[in-house]
C-alpha positions, 0 to 999 in steps of 0.5 A: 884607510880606516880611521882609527878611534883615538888620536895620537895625544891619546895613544901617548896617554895610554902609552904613559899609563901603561908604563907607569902602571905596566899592567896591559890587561887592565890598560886594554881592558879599560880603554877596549884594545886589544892587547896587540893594537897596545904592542903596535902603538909601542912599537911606532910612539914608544918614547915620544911625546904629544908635541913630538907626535904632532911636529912628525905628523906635520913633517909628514903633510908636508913631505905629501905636499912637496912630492906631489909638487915635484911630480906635478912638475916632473909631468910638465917638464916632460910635457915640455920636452915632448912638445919640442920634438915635435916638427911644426 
């Protein structure tokens, strides 16, 4: 995945300055986006705010987290259930 150039503090910033000026030919021309990059970043982090960015970042890493436990304990229950149908 490509990494991008501005994190998400940054982007809530540039969202913020966009609404308080409402101009996006100077907001993009000054930061170098393209206008549509702008309408995304609207789109996804519209209303938030930095801490909020942050706590669903870290809500997401967790999510990641538990679902390759639960598949890692999925691999291991069947496993366990094939072993047991073998005959010794």
């Amino acid at each position: 995945m490509k990494k991008t150039r501005f994190t998400e503090a940054q982007i809530v910033e540039i969202l913020k300055e966009h609404d308080a000026t409402g101009m996006t030919a100077e907001i993009c021309r000054k930061h170098g986006i393209h206008p549509n990059t702008l309408r995304n970043w609207k789109g996804k982090y519209g209303g938030l705010e930095v801490s909020d960015v942050m706590r669903i970042k870290q809500l997401e890493e967790e999510n990641s987290r538990l679902k390759r436990i639960v598949a890692n304990q999925a691999m291991d229950i069947d496993a366990l259930k094939y072993l047991s149908t073998k005959k010794w």
